[in-house]
N, CA, C and O of each residue as an XYZ file, in Angstrom:
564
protein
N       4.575    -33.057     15.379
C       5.320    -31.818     15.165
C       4.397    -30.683     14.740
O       3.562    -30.878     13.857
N       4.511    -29.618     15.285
C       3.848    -28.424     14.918
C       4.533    -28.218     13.306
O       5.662    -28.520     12.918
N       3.202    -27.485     12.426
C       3.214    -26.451     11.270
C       4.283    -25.200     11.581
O       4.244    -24.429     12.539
N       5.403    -25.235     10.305
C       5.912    -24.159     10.619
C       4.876    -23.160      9.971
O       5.073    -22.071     10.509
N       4.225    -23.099      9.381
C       3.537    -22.033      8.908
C       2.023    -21.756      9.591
O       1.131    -21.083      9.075
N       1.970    -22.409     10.810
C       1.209    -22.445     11.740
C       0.807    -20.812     11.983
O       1.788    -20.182     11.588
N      -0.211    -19.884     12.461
C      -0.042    -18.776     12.829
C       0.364    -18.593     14.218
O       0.642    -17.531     14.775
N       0.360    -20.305     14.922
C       1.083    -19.941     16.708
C       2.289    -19.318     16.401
O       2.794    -18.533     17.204
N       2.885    -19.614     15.176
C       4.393    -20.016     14.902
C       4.792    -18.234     14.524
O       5.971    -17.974     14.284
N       4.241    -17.634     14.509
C       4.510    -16.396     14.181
C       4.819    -15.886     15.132
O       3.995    -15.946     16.044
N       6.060    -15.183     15.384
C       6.259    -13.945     16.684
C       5.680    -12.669     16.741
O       4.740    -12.366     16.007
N       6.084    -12.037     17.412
C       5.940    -10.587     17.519
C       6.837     -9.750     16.532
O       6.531     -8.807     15.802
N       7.934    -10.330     16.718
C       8.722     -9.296     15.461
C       8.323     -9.559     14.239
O       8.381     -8.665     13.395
N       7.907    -10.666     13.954
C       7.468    -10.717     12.767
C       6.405     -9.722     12.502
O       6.602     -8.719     11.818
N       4.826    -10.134     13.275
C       4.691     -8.919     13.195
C       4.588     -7.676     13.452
O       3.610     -7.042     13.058
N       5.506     -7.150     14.105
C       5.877     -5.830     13.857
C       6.588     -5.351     13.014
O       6.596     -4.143     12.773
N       7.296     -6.191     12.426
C       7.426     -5.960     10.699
C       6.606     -5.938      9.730
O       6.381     -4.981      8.989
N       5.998     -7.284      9.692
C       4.792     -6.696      8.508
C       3.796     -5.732      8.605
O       3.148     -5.177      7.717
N       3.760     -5.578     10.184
C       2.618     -4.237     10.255
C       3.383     -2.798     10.042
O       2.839     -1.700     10.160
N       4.162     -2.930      9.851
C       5.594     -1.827      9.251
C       5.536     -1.762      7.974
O       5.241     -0.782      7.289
N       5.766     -2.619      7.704
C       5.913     -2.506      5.799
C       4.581     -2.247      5.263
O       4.352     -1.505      4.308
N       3.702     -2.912      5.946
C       1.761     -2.500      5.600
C       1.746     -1.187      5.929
O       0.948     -0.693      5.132
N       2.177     -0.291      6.668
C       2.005      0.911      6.574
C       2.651      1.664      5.496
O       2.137      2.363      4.623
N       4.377      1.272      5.823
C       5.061      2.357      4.931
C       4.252      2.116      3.589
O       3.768      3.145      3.119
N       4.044      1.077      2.966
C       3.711      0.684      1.599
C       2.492      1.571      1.536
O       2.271      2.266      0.545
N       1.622      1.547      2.698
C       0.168      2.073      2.370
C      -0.212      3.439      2.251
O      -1.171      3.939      1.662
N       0.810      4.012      2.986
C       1.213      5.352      2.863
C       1.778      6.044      1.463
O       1.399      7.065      0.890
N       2.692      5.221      1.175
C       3.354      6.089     -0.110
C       2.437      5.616     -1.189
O       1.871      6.374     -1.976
N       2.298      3.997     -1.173
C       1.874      4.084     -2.292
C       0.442      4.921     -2.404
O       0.161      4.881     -3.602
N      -0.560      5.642     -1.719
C      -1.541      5.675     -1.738
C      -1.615      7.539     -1.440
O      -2.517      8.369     -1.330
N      -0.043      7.549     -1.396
C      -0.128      9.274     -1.612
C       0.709      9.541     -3.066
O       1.872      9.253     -3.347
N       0.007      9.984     -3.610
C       0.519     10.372     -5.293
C       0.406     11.820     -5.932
O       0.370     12.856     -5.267
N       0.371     11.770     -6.890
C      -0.124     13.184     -7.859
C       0.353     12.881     -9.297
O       1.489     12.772     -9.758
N      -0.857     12.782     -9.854
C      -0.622     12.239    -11.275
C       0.452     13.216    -12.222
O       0.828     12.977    -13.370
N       0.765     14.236    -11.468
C       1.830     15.172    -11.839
C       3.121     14.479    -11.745
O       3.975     15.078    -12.398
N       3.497     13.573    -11.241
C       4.934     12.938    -11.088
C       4.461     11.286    -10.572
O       4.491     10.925     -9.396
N       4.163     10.679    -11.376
C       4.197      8.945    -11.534
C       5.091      8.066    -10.941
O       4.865      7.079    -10.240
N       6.792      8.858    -11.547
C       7.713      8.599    -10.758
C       7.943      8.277     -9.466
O       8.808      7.585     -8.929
N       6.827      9.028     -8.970
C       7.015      9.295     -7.267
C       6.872      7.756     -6.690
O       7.616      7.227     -5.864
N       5.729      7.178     -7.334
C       6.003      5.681     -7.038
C       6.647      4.869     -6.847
O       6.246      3.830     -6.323
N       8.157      5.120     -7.297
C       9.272      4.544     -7.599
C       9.809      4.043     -5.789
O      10.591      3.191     -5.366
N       8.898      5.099     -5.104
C       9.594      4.693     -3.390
C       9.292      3.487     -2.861
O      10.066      2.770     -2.226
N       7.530      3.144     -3.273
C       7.132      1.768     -3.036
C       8.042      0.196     -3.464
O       7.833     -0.964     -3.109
N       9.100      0.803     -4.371
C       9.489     -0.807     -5.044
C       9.825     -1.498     -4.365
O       9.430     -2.664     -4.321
N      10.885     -0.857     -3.424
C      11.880     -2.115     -2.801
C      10.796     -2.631     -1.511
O      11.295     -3.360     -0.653
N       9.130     -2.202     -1.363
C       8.581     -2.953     -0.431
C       7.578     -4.225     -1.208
O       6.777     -4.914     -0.576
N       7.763     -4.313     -2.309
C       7.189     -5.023     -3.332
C       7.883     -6.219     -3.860
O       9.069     -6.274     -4.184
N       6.620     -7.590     -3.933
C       7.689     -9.204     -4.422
C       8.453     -8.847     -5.324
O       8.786     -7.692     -5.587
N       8.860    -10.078     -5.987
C       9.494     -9.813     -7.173
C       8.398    -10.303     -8.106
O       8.808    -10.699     -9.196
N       7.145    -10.354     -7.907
C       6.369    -10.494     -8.683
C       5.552     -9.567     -9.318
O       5.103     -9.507    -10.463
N       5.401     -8.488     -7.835
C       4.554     -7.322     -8.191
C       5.607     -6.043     -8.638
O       5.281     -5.356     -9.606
N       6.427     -5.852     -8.163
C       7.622     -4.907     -8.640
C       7.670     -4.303    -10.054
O       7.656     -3.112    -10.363
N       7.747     -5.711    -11.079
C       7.530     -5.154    -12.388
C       6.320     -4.872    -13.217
O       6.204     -4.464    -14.373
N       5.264     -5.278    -12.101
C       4.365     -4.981    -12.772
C       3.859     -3.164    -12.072
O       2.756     -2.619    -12.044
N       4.546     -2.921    -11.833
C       3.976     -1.602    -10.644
C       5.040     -0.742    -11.765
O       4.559      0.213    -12.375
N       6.437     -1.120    -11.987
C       7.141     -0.130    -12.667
C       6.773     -0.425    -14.120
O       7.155      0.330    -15.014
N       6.076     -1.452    -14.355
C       5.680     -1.083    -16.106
C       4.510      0.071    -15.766
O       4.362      1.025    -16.530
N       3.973     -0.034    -14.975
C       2.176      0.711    -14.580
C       3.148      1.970    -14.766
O       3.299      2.389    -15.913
N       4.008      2.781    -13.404
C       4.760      3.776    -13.555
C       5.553      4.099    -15.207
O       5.022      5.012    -15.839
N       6.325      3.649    -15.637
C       6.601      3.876    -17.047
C       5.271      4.179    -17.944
O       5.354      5.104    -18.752
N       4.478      3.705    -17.880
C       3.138      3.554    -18.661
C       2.457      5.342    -18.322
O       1.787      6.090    -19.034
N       2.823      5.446    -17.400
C       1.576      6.834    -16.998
C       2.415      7.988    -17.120
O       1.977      9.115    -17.354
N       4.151      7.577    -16.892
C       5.045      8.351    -16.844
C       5.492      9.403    -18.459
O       5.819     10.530    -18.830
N       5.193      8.000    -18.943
C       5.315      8.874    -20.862
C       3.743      9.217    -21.132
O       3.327      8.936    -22.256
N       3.014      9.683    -20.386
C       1.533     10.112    -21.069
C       1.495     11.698    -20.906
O       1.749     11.903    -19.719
N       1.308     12.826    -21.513
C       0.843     14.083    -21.141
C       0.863     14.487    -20.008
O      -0.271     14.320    -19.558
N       1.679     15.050    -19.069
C       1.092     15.749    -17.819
C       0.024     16.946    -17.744
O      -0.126     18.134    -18.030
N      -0.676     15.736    -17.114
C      -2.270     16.624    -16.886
C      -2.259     18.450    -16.880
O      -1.224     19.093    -16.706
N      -2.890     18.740    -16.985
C      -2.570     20.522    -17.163
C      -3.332     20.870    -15.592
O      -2.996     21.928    -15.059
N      -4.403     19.931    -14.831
C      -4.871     20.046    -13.602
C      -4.282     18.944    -12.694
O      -4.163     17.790    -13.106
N      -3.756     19.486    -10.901
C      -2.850     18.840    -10.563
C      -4.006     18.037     -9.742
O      -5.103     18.427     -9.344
N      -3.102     16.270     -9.592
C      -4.727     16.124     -8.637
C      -3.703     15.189     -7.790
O      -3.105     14.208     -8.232
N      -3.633     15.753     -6.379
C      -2.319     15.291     -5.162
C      -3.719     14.395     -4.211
O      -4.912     14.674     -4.090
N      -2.822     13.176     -3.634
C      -3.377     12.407     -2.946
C      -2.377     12.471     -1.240
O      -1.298     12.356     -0.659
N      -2.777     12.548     -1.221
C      -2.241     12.364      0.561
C      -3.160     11.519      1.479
O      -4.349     11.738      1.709
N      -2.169     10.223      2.099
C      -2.405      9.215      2.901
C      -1.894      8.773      3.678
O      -0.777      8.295      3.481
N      -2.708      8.727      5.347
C      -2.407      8.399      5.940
C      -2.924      7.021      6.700
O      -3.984      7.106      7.320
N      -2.334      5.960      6.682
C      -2.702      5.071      7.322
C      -2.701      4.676      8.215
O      -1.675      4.044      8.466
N      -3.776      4.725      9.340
C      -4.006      4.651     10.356
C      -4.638      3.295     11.600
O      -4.621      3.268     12.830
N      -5.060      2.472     10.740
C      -5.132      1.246     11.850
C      -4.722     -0.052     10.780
O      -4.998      0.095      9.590
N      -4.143     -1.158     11.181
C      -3.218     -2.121     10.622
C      -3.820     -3.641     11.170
O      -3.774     -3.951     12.361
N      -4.215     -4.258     10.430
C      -5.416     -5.138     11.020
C      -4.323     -6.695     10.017
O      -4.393     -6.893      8.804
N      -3.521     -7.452     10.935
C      -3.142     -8.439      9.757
C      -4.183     -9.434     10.468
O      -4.777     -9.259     11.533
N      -4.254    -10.763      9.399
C      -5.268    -11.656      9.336
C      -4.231    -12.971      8.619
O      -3.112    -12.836      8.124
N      -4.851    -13.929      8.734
C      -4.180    -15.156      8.355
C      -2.673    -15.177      8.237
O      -2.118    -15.408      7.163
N      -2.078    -14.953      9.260
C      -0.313    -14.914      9.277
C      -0.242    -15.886      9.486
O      -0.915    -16.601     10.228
N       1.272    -16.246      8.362
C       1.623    -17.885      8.811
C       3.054    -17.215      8.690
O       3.169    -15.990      8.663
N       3.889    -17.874      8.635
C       5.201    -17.592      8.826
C       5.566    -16.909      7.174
O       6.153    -15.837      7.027
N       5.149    -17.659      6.190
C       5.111    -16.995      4.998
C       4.643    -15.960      3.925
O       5.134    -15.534      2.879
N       3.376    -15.710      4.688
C       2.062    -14.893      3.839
C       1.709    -14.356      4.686
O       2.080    -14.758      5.789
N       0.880    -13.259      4.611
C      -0.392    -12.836      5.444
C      -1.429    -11.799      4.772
O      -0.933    -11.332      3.747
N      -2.092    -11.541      4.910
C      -3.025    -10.803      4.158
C      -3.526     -9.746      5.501
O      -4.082    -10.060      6.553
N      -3.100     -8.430      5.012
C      -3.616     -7.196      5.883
C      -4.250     -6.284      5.312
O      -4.199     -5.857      4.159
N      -4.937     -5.970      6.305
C      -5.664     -4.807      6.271
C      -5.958     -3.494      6.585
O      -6.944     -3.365      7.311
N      -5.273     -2.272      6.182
C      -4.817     -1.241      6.479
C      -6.008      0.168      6.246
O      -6.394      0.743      5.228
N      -6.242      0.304      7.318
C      -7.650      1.633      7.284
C      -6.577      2.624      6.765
O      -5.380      2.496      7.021
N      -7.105      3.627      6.010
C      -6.582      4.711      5.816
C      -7.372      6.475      6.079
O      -8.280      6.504      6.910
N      -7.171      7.201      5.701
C      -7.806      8.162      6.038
C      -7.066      8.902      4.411
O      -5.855      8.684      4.366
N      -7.643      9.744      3.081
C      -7.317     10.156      2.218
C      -7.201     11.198      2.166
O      -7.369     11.621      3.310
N      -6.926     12.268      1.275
C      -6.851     13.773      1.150
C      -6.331     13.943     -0.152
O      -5.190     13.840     -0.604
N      -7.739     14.309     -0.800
C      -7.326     14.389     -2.370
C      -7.678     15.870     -2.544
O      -8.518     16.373     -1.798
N      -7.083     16.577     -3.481
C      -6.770     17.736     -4.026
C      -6.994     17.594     -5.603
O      -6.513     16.600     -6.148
N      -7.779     18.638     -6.455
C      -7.411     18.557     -7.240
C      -7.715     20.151     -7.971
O      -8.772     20.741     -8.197
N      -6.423     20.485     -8.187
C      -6.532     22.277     -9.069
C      -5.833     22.812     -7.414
O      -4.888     22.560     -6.667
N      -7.093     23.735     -7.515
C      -6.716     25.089     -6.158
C      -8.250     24.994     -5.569
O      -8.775     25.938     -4.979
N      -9.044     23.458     -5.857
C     -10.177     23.393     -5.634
C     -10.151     22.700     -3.655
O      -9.015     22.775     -3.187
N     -10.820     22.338     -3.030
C     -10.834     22.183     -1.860
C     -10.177     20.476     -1.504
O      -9.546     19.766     -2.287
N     -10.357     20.334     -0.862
C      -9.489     18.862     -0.442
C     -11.107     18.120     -0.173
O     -12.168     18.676      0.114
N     -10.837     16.844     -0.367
C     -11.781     16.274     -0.189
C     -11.375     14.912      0.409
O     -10.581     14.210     -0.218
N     -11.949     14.449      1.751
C     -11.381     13.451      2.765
C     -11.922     12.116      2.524
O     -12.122     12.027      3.735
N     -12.120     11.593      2.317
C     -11.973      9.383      2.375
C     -11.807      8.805      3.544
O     -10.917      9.225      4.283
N     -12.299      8.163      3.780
C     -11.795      6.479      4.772
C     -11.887      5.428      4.013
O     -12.969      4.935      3.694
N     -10.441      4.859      3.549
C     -10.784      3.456      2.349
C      -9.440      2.735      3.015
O      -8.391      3.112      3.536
N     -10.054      1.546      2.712
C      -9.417      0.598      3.426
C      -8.309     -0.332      1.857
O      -8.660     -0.648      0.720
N      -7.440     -0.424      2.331
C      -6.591     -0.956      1.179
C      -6.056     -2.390      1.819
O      -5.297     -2.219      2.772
N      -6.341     -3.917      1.431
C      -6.083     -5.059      1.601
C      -4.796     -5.596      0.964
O      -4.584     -5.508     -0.246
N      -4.310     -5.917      1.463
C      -2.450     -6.234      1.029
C      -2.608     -8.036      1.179
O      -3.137     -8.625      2.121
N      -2.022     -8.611      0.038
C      -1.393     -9.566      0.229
C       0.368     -9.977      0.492
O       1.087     -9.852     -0.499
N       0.860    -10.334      1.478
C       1.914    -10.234      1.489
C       2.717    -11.276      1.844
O       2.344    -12.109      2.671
N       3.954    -11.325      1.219
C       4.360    -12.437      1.064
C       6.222    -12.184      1.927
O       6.863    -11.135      1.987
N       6.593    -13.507      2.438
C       8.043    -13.111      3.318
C       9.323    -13.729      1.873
O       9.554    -14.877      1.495
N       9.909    -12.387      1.393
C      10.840    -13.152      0.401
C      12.345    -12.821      1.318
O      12.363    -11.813      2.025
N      13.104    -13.380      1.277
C      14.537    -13.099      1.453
C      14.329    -12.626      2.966
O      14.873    -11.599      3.370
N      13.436    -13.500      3.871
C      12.848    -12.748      5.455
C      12.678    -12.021      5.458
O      12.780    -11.485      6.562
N      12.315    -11.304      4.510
C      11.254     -9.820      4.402
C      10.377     -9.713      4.092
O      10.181    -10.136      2.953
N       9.255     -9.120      4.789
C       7.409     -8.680      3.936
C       7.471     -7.669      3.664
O       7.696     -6.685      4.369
N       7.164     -7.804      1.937
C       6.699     -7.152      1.066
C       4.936     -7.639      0.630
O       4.244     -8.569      1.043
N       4.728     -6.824     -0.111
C       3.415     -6.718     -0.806
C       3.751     -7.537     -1.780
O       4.857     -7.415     -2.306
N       2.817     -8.559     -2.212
C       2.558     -9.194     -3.208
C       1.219     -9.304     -4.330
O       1.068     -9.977     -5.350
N       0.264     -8.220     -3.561
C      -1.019     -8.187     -4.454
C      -1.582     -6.939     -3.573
O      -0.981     -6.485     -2.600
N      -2.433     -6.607     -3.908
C      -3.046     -5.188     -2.948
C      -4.660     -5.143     -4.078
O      -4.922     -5.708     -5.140
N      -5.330     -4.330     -3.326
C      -6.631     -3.746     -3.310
C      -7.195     -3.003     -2.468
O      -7.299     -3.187     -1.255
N      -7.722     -1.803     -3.348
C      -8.571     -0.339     -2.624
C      -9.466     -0.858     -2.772
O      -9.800     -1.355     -3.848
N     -10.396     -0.908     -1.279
C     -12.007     -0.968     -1.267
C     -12.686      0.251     -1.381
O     -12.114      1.334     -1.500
N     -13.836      0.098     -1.348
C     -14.653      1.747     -1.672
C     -14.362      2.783     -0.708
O     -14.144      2.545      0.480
N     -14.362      3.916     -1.220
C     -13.783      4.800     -0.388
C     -15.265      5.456     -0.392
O     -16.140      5.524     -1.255
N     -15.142      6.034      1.319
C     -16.612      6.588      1.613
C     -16.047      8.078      2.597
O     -15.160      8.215      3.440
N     -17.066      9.037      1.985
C     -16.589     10.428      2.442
C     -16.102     10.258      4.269
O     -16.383      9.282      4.965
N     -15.415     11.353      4.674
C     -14.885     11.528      5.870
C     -14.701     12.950      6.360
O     -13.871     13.635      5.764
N     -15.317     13.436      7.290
C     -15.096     14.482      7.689
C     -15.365     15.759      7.070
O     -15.134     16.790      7.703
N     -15.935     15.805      5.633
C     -15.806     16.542      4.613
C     -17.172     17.443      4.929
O     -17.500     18.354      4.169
């Protein structure tokens, strides 16, 4: 008998879902402005139930601190979607991005950083279950 968690065993819709949720997730979460913390709040429902509370204690945590008196806006777009070890349950992707950080009325300054997702299928849905920003290296700037 074949592995259900085989990666033959994976379809296409599958992933074209998780390469869906690897974006939306990589997108919002990775466009911010320490001016509103809150804003994070869009990422939850693509998040386990493992990482969820730890993302809204992080948000509560930054949310009661001083708002910065200089604004510093992130804008992200993620642009190529690379998954790797899919099994029917997990997969771990890899999402290029392209950045655009702002900070004041000073100039924008561009990135290519790649953000690695662990993700996990709860309730037949992929969500994020762990994540990491690799080094971000200038772009276009």
């Amino acid at each position: 008998p074949q592995n259900p968690n085989s990666p033959a065993e994976v379809d296409s819709l599958h992933l074209t879902n998780l390469e869906s949720t690897a974006r939306v997730f990589s997108t919002r979460y990775g466009s911010t402005s320490i001016q509103d913390p809150n804003g994070l709040r869009v990422v939850l429902p693509y998040t386990s139930a493992r990482l969820a509370p730890i993302l809204q204690a992080n948000i509560t945590d930054l949310a009661s601190r001083d708002v910065p008196s200089i604004s510093i806006v992130t804008l992200t777009k993620a642009y190529v979607i690379t998954p790797g070890n899919v099994t029917t349950t997990n997969a771990t992707v890899t999402v290029s991005t392209v950045r655009q950080e702002t900070v004041g009325n000073g100039p924008t300054k561009q990135t290519r950083q790649d953000i690695v997702l662990q993700m996990v299928r709860e309730k037949n849905i992929w969500v994020v279950d762990q994540l990491q920003w690799g080094e971000a290296t200038l772009y276009g700037n």
